[in-house]
C-alpha positions in Angstrom: -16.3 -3.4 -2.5 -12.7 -4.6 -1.7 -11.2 -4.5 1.6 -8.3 -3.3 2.7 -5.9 -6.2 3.6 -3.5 -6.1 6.2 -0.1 -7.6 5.3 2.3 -9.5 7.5 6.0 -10.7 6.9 5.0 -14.5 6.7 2.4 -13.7 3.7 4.0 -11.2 2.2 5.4 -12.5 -1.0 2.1 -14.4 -1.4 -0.4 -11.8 -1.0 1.7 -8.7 -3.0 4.2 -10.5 -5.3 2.1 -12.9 -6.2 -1.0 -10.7 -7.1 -1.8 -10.5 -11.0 -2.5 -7.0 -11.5 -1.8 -3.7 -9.3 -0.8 -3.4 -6.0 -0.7 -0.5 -3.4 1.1 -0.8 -0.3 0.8 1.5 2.6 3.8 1.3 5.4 2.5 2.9 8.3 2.8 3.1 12.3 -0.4 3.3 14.9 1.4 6.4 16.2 2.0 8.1 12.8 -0.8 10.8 12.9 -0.4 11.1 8.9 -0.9 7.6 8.2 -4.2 8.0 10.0 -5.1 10.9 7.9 -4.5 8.9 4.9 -6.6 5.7 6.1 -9.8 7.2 4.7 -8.4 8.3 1.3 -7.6 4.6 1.4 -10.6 3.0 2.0 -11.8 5.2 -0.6 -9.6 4.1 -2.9 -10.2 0.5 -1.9 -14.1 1.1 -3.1 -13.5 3.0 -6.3 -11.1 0.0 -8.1 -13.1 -3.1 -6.1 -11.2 -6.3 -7.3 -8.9 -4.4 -9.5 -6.3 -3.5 -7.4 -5.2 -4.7 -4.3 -4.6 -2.2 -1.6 -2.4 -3.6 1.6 -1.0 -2.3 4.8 1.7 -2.9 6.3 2.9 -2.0 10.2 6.1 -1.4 10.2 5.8 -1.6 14.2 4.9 -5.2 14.0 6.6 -6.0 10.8 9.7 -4.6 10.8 11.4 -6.6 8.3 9.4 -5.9 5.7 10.4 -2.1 6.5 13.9 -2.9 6.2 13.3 -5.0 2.6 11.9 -2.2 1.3 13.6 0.4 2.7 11.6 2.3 4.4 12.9 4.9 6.6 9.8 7.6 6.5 5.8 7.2 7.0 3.5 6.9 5.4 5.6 5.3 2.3 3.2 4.0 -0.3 4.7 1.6 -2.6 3.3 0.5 -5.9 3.6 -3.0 -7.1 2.6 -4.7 -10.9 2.7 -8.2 -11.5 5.2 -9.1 -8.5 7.9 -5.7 -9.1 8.2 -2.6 -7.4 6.9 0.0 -9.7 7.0 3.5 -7.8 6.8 4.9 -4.6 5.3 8.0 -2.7 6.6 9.4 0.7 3.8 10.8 2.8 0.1 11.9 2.7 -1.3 12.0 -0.9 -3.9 13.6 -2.4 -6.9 10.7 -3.6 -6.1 11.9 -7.6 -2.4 11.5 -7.3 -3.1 8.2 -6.0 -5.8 7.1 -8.1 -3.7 8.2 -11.7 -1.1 6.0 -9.9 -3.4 3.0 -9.8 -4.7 3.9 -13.1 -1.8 3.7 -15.0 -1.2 0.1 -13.7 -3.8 -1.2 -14.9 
């Protein structure tokens, strides 16, 4: 089962550019009370596709340059990654299938 992994500036570019293979990224705030209904469908998400996909948060609280790289300006924004590029994007909370087909198609 693959964990979620929390993302910070500093590792950034390491951890989500440099992954081979999909990428989700959740920008979220401890005081956002969607991002905390989406944390579940996460971790779900994180145990369906194990190894296969990377799924990373990011606090936009702590880390806000990353928030300002990637422009975000409303949470939760989930942004998809392939092979180092920004591939798509969602704005707020998701249902698991939209998510998962997202994934899916990266693969």
């Amino acid at each position: 089962m693959a964990n979620i992994t929390d993302v910070k500036t500093a590792d950034f570019d390491t951890l989500v550019l440099g992954h081979k293979g999909p990428v989700l990224v959740d920008f979220w705030a401890e005081w956002c009370g969607p991002c905390k209904a989406l944390s579940p469908t996460l971790k779900d998400i994180a145990a369906d596709f194990g190894d296969e996909v990377l799924i990373a948060k990011v606090d936009i609280v702590a880390e806000p340059e990353l928030a300002d790289r990637f422009g975000v300006s409303s949470i939760p924004a989930l942004k998809f990654f392939r092979d180092g590029a920004e591939v798509s994007s969602m704005i707020g909370v998701q249902p698991r299938s939209k998510l998962t087909a997202a994934l899916e198609a990266l693969l």
